[in-house]
N, C-alpha and C positions, 0 to 999 in steps of 0.2 A: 878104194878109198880107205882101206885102213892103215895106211901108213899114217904116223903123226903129222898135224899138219896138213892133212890131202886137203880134210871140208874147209878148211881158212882160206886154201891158196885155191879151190872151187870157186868159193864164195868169192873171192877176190877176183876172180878172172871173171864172173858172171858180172858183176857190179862193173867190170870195168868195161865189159860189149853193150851195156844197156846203158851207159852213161854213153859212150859213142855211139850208139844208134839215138838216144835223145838228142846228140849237137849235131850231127848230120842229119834228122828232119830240120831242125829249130834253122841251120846253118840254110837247107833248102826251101824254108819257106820262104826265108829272110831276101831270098835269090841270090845268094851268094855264093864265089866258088871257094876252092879249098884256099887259093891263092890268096882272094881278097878279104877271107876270116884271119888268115893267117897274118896279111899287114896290118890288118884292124887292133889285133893281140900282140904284135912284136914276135908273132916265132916264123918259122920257116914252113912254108906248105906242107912237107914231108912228116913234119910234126904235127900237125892236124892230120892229115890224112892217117896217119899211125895211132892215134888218141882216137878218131872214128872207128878204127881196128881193133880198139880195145886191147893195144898194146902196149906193156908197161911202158 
């Protein structure tokens, strides 16, 4: 991590598995699948499922 930058884009990718691990509990208490979080919100399954992945 000492290139410039490393701890932001760290910090960033950690923030971003821990916010998708919060909506896939919340999504499965809710009983809901990826599918029908996904028409609830207007996106496409693949985009929840990738936001659950903590994927940019």
């Amino acid at each position: 991590m000492s290139r410039p930058g490393a701890g932001a884009a760290y910090e960033a990718a950690r923030i971003r598995f821990e916010l998708g691990v919060a909506v896939r509990l919340r999504r499965e208490q809710s009983r809901l699948s990826q599918t029908e979080l996904a028409e609830r919100i207007g996106l496409e399954r693949p985009a929840v499922a990738g936001f659950e992945a903590g994927k940019p």
